[in-house]
C-alpha positions in Angstrom: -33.6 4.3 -2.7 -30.3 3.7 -5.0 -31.4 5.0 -8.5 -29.2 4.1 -11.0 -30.8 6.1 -13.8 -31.5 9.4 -12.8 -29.1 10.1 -10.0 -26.5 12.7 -8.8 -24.4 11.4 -6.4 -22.7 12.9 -3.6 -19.2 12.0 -4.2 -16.8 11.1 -1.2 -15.1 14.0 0.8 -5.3 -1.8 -2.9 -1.9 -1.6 -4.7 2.0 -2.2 -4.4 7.6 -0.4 -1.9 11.5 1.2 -0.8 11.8 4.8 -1.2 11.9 6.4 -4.8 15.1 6.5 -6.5 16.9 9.8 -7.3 15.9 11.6 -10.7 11.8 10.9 -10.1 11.4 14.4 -8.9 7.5 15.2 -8.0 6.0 17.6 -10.6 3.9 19.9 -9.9 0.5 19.3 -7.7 -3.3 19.1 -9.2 -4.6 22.1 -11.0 -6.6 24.8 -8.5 -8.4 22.1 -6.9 -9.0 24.2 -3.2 -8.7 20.9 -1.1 -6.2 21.0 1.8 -2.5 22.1 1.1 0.5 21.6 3.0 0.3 24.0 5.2 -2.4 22.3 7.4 -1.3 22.0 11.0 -2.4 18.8 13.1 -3.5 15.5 11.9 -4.9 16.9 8.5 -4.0 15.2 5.7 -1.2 17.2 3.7 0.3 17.2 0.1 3.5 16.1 -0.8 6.2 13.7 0.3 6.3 9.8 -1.5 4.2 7.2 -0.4 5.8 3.5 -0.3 3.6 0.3 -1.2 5.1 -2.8 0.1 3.0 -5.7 -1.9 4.2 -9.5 -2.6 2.2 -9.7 -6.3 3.4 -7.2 -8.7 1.1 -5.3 -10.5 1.4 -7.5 -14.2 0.0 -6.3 -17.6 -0.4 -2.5 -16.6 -2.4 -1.9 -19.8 -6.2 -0.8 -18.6 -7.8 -3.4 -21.4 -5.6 -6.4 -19.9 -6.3 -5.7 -16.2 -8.9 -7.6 -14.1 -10.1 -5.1 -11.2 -13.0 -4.6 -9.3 -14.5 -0.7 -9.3 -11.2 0.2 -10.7 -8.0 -1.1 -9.2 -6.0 0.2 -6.8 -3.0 1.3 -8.2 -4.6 1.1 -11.4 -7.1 3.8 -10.2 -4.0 6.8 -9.8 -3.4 6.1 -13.4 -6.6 5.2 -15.4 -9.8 6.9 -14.7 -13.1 5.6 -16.0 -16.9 6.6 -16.3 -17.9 5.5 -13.1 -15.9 4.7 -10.3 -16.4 3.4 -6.3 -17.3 5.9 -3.6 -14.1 6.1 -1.6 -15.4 6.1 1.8 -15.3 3.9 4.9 -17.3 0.8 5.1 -21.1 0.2 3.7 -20.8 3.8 1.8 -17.9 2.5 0.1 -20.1 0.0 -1.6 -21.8 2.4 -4.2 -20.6 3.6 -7.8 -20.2 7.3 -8.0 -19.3 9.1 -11.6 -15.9 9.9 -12.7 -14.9 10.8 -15.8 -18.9 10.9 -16.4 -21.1 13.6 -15.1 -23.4 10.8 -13.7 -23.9 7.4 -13.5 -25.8 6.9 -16.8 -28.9 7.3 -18.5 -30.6 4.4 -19.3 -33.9 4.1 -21.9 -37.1 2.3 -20.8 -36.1 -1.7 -21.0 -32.2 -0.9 -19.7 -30.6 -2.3 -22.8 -29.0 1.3 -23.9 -26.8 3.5 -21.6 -25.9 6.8 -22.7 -22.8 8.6 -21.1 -22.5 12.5 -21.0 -18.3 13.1 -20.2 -17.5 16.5 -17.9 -15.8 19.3 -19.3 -11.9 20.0 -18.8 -11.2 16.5 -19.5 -7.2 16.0 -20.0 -4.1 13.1 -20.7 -1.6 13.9 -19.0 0.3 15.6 -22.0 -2.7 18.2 -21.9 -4.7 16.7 -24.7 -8.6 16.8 -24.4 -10.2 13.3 -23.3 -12.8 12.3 -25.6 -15.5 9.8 -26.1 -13.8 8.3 -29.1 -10.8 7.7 -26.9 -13.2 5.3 -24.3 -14.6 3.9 -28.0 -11.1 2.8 -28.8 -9.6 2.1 -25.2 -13.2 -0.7 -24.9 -12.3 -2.3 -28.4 -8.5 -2.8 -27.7 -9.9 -4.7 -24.4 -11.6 -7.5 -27.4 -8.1 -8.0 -28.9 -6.4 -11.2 -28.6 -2.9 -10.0 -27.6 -5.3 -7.8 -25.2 -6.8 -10.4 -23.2 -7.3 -10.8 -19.8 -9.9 -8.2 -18.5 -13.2 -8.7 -17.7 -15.4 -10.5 -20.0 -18.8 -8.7 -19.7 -18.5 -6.5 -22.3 -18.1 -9.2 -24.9 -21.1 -10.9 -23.5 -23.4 -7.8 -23.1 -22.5 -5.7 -26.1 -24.4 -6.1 -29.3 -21.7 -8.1 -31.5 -19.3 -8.3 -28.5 -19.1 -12.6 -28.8 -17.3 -12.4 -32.5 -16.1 -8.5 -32.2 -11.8 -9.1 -32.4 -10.7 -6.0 -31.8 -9.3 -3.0 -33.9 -6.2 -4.4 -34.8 -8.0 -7.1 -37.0 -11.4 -5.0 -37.3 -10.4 -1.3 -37.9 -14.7 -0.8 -38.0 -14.8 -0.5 -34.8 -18.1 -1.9 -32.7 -21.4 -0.7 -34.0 -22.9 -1.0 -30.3 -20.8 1.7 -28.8 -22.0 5.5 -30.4 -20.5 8.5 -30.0 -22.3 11.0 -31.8 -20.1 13.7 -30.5 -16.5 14.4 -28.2 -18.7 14.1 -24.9 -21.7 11.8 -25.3 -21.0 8.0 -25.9 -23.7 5.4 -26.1 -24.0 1.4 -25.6 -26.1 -0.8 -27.4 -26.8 -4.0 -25.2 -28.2 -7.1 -26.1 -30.0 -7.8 -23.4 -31.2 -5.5 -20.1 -28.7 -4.5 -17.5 -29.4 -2.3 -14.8 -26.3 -2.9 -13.2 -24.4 -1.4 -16.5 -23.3 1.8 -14.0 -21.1 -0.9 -12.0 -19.4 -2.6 -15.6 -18.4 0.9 -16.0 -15.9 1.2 -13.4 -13.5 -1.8 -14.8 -10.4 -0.5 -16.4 -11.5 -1.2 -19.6 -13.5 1.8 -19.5 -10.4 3.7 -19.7 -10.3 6.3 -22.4 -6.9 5.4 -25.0 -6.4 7.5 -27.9 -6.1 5.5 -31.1 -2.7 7.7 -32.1 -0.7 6.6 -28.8 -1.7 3.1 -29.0 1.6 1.0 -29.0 -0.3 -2.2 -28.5 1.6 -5.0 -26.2 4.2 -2.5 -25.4 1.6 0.1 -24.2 1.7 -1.1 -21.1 4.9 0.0 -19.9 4.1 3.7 -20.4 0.3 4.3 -20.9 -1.3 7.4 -21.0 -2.3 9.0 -17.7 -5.8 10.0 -17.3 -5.4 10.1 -13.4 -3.8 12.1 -10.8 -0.4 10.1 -11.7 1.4 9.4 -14.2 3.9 6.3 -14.9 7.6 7.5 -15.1 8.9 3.5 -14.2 7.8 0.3 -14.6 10.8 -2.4 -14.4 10.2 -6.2 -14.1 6.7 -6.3 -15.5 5.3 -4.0 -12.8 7.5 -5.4 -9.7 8.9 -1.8 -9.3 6.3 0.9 -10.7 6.7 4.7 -9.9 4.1 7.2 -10.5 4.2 10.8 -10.4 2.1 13.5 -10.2 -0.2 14.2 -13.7 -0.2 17.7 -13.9 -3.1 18.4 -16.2 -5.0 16.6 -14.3 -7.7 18.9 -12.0 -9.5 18.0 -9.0 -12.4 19.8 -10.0 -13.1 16.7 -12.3 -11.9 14.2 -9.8 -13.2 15.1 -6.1 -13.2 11.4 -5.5 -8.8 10.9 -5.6 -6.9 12.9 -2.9 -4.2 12.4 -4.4 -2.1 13.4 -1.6 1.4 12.1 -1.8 3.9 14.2 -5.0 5.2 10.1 -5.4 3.9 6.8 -5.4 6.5 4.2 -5.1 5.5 0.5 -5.8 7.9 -2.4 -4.9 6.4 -6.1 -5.1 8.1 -9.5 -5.3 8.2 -9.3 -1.6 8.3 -11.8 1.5 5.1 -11.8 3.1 7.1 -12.0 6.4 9.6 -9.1 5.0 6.6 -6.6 4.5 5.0 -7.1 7.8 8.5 -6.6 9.5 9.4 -3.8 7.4 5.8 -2.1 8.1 6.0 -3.1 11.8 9.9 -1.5 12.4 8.9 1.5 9.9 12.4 2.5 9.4 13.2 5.3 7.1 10.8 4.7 4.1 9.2 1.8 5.2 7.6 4.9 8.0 5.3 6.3 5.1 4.3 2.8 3.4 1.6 0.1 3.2 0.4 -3.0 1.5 -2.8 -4.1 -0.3 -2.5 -7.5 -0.6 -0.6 -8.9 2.8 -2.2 -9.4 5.3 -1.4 -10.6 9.2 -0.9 -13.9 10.0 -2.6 -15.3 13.2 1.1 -15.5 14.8 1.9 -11.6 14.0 -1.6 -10.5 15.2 -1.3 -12.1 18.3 2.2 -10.5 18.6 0.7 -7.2 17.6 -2.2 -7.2 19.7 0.6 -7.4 22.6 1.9 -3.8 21.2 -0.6 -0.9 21.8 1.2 1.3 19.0 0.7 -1.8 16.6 -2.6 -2.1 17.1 -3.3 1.2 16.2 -1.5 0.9 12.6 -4.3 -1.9 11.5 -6.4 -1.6 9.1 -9.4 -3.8 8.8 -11.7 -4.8 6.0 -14.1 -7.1 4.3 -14.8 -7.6 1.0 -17.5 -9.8 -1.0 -16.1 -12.8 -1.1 -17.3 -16.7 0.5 -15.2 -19.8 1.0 -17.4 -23.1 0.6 -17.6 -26.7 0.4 -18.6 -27.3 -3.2 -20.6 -30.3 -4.6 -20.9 -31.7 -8.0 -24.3 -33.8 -8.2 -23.3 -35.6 -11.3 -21.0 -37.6 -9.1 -22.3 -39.8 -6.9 -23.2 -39.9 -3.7 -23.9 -36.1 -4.5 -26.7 -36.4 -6.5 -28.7 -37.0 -3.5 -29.8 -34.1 -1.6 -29.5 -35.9 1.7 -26.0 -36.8 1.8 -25.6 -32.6 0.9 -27.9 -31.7 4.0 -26.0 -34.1 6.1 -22.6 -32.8 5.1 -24.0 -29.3 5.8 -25.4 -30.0 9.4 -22.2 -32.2 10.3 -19.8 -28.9 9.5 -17.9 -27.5 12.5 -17.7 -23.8 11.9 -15.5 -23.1 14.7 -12.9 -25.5 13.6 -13.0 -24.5 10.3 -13.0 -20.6 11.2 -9.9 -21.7 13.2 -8.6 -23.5 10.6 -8.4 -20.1 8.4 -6.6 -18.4 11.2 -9.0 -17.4 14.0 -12.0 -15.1 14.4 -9.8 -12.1 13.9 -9.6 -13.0 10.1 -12.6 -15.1 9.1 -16.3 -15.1 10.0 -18.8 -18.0 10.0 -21.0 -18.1 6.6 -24.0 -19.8 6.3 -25.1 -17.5 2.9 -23.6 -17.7 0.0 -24.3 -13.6 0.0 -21.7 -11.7 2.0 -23.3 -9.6 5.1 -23.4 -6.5 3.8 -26.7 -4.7 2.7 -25.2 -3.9 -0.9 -24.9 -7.5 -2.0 -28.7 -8.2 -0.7 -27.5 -10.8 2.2 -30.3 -12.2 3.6 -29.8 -13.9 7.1 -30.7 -18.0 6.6 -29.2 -20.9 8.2 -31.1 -24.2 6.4 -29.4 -26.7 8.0 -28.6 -25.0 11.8 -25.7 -26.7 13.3 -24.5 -24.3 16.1 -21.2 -22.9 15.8 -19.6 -26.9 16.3 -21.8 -28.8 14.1 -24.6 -31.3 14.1 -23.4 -34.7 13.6 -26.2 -36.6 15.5 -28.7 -35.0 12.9 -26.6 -35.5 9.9 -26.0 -39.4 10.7 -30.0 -39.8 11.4 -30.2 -38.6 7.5 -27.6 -40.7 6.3 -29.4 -43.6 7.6 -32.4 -42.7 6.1 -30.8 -42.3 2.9 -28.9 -45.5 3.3 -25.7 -44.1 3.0 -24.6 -45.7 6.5 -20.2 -45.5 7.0 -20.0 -43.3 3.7 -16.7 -43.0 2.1 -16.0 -39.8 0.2 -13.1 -37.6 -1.4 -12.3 -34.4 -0.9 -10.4 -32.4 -2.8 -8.2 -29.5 -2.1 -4.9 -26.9 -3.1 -1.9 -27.7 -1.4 -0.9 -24.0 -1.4 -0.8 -22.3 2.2 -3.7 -19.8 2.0 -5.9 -20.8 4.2 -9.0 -20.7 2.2 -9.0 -23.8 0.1 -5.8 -25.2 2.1 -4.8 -28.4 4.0 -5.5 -27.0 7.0 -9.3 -26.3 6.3 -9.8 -29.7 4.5 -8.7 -31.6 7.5 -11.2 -29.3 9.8 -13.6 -30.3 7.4 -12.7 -33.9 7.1 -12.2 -34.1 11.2 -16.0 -33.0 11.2 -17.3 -35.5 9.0 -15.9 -38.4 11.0 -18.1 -37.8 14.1 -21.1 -37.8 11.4 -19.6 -41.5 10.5 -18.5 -40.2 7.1 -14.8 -41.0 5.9 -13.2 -38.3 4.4 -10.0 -38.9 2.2 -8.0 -36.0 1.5 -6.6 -35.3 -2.4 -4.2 -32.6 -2.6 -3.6 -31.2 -5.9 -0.8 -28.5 -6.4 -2.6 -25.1 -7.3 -2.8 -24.7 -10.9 -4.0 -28.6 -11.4 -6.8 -28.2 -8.0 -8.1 -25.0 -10.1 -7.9 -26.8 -13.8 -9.8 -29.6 -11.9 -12.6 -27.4 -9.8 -13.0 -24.7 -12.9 -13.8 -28.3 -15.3 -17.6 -28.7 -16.2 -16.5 -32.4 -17.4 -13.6 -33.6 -14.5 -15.3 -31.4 -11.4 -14.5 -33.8 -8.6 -17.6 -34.1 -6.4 -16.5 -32.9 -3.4 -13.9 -30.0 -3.0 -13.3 -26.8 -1.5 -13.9 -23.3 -3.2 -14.3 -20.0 -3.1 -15.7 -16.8 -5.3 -15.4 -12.9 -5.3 -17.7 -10.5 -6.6 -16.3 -8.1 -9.5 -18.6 -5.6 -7.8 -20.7 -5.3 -4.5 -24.0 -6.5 -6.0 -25.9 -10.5 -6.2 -25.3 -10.4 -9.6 -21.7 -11.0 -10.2 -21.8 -13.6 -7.1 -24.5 -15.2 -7.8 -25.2 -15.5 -11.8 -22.0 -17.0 -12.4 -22.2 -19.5 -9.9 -26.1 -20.6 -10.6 -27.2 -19.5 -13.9 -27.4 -22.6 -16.1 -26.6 -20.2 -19.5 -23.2 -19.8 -17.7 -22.1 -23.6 -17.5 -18.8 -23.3 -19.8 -18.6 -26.9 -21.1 -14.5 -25.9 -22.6 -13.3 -23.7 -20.5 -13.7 -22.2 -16.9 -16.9 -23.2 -15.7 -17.7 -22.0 -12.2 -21.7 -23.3 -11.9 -19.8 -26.1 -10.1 -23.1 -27.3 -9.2 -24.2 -27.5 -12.8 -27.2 -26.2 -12.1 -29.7 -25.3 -15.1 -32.8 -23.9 -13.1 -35.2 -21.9 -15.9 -37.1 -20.5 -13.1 -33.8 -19.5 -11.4 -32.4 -18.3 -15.3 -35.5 -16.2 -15.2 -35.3 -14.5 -12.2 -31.4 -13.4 -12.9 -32.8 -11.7 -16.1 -35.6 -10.7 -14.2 -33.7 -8.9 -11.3 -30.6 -7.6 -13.9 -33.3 -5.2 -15.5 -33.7 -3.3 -12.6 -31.8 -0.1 -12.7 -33.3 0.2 -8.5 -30.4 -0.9 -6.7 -31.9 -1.7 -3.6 -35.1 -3.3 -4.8 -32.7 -5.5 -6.9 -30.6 -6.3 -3.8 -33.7 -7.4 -2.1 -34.5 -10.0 -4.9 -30.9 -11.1 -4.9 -31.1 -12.0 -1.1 -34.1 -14.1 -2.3 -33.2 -15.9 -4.7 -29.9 -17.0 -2.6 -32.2 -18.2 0.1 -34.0 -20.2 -2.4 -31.0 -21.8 -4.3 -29.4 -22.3 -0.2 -32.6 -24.9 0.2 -30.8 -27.7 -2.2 -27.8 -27.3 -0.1 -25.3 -27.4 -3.4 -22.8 -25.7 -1.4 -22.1 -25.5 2.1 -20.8 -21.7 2.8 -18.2 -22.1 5.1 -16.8 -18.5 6.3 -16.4 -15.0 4.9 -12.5 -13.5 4.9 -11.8 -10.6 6.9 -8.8 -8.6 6.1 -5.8 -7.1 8.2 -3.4 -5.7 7.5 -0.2 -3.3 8.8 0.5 0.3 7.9 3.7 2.5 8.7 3.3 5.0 11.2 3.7 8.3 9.0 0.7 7.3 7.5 -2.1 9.4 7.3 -6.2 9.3 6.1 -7.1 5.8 6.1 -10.1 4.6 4.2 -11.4 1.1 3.8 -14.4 0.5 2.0 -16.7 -2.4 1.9 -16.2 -2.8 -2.0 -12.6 -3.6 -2.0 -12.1 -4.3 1.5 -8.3 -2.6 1.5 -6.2 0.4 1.8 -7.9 3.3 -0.5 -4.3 4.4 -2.0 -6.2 7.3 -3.6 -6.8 8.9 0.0 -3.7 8.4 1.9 -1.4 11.2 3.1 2.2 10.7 4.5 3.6 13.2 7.1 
């Protein structure tokens, strides 16, 4: 079974490009690490050379308690190690957390509400200095800081005094709930049971920041490497980053980054269009680079299926992530459960699938769970429509619910994304009408459609949505979602269903004290069948991601947790 608690892991054998520009000579490669050098002949990865990251978002607020990532980062993860990180492997074994700057995932005492952290020896910054527990102390409580915000918010909800802790700048105390009783052991104080503690432990704010080289807003533009690289540009708010190699940093320490390439050479901003044509053509450069967040377009897969040297440079993934019809049932007609199952049996899957651009890069969903073991999907279908819908069943329970020629909104982003687009409301709308239900469209530019979905009081009733988990687990998909004692009544509030369940509340607390990963994952599955039964959602497809590398590209891996490009693996000829 996955044991949190007491468990040595075997550790494994999503970021932003033109070439680098002259003067960011490569320092000298990883400290006596014995993996493979240079000289290996074949198709073995080698050290050296720069890799290029073609990517359209640039890689903002590069300050480890500001960024939002999931088991890390990407291009966060070359810089800022943490005490656990994700097992960089291919597929389903990419899904679990493995140490990192920790020699294991964590020791937790008998009721999971204290986590003590033991860090390995031969620690180093990048300017030689020792890493110590005090420095993770201080990088966690710069994360609570005002002018720091933007990172995950679990810590401020799990640790004891986290909700009014506000940061060292105003509280120089420090948090009581984080120990470290000497340079290597470092212990947190929850205020309630998490087994899943290992998982929180991989975010960025994690990252160990010593007090003295703290420059607050400004650290961000050079922060201190704890990584295999180390930042020697970052222009335009991290549109152009270059990292270089970190050479205190050991491999012995760090067997899960390769750290292959002497360069890493970031360029974002980019064209969508531009960074599949540049990977495509692979001129110069462009020959060693790759993307983590562009993916093909059902025109240029259709073009690249056609080209038998094309096809070979994709990569495909999946991460945990659904796209679904969301209801709120304190608008009417919503509040009855009939009109919800006939909306759910009157969907048309394959529209919809086509809708999001084609089998190729979405899959039919009728979980809210993602299929993958890790997350505890359990196979149900409550309201079996075949892959085109029901529309005879769902009219039969209109009628019996006197909801005969309904009229209904639905409301949706303008933006081209096809996930909460135009294109998938009118699949949806198109399904509805052979149900006899008439579907008006509302269209609301992106930042107003999310200020309108995210709102506990002005939730429409009927709109599209979608939701990520932070890691591969139920928890972070469904607790925020369906745990009443999440509803945000001021703020984000993404229970869009409102629901307030106490035997549902109990269960989440129930489950989160488990430290047994898959007997926890087993009770997640549950529980998502069980909410599925009031149809408050209708889960509509899960993404799948593809996307283009260059062809001097070398030692792909594309695990299940992040569904990209492992950047920490790759190796350029």
């Amino acid at each position: 079974m996955r044991q949190l608690s007491v468990i040595s892991r075997r550790v494994a054998a999503a970021a932003l490009g033109l070439a680098v520009v002259s003067g960011a000579a490569a320092c000298a490669g990883p400290q006596d690490d014995g993996a493979e050098d240079s000289a290996a002949g074949g198709d073995k990865p080698r050290r050296g050379g720069i890799l290029t990251v073609l990517n359209s978002e640039p890689q903002t607020d590069f300050d480890p308690a500001r960024l939002y990532t999931s088991g890390g980062g990407n291009v966060p993860s070359l810089v800022f190690r943490t005490l656990t990180t994700r097992n960089r492997e291919d597929g389903q074994a990419g899904t679990e957390v493995v140490p990192d700057l920790a020699t294991d995932l964590g020791r937790p005492n008998k009721d999971a509400t204290e986590w003590t952290y033991t860090l390995k020896e031969g620690l180093r910054y990048e300017d030689g200095s020792p890493i110590t527990t005090a420095d993770i102390k201080y990088g966690i409580e710069r994360s609570f800081a005002a002018e720091l915000s933007g990172g995950a918010p679990y810590l401020r909800d799990w640790l004891i005094g986290g909700d009014t802790y506000q940061g060292p700048y105003k509280d120089k105390k420090g948090l009581a709930s984080i120990v470290t009783p000497d340079e290597r052991t470092i212990v947190f104080k929850l205020r309630k049971p998490e087994g899943e503690f290992p998982y929180l432990a991989t975010q960025t704010q994690f990252t160990p920041v010593p007090r003295a080289k703290d420059t607050g807003t400004k650290y961000e533009e050079r922060p201190l490497s704890s990584g295999p690289y180390r930042v020697v540009r970052n222009e335009g708010d991290g549109e152009r980053l270059v990292l270089e190699r970190n050479p205190h940093w050991s491999q012995k320490t760090d067997p899960e980054r390769k750290a292959y390439p002497d360069t890493v050479d970031v360029v974002s901003g980019l064209d969508s269009a531009v960074i599949n044509q540049r990977l495509s053509t692979g001129s110069g450069a462009d020959a060693s680079a790759v993307t983590t967040d562009t993916n093909l377009g059902p025109a240029e897969l259709a073009r690249v299926a056609d080209d038998k040297e094309l096809a070979g440079r994709v990569g495909t993934g999946r991460f945990g992530y659904v796209n679904y019809l969301a209801f709120n049932p304190k608008v009417k007609p919503f509040d009855d459960i009939r009109v919800r199952q006939a909306i759910s049996y009157a969907i048309n899957r394959t529209s919809v699938i086509n809708a999001a651009g084609g089998s190729a890069l979405a899959e039919p969903a009728t979980t809210f769970l993602p299929e993958t073991k890790a997350f505890g999907h359990t196979p149900y279908d409550h309201f079996p429509a075949g892959k085109t819908g029901d529309p005879g069943k769902a009219g039969r329970l209109l009628k019996e619910a006197g909801h005969e020629n309904l009229r209904i909104t639905l409301t949706h982003s303008t933006e081209q994304n096809r996930q909460t687009s135009p294109e998938v409301a009118t699949a949806v709308q198109e399904a509805l009408k052979k149900a006899g239900i008439t579907v008006e469209l509302q269209g609301l530019e992106n930042n107003a459609f999310n200020e309108a979905r995210w709102s506990a009081a002005k939730a429409p009733g009927f709109f599209l949505s979608r939701w990520g988990a932070d890691w591969p687990s139920g928890a972070p998909f469904l607790a925020p979602i369906f745990d009443g004692r999440q509803i945000v009544k001021d703020g984000s509030n993404y229970n869009h269903a409102q629901l307030n369940d106490p035997a549902v509340n109990k269960e989440i607390d129930e489950i989160n004290k488990l430290t047994d990963l898959d007997a926890a994952a087993e009770r997640w599955g549950a529980l998502d069948r069980r909410i599925g039964e009031r149809a408050l959602d209708v889960p509509l497809f899960h993404p799948v991601y593809k996307r283009l590398y260059g062809k001097n590209v070398k030692n792909i891996v594309i695990s299940d947790w992040t569904g990209v490009l492992d950047i920490s693996q790759v190796a350029v000829k």
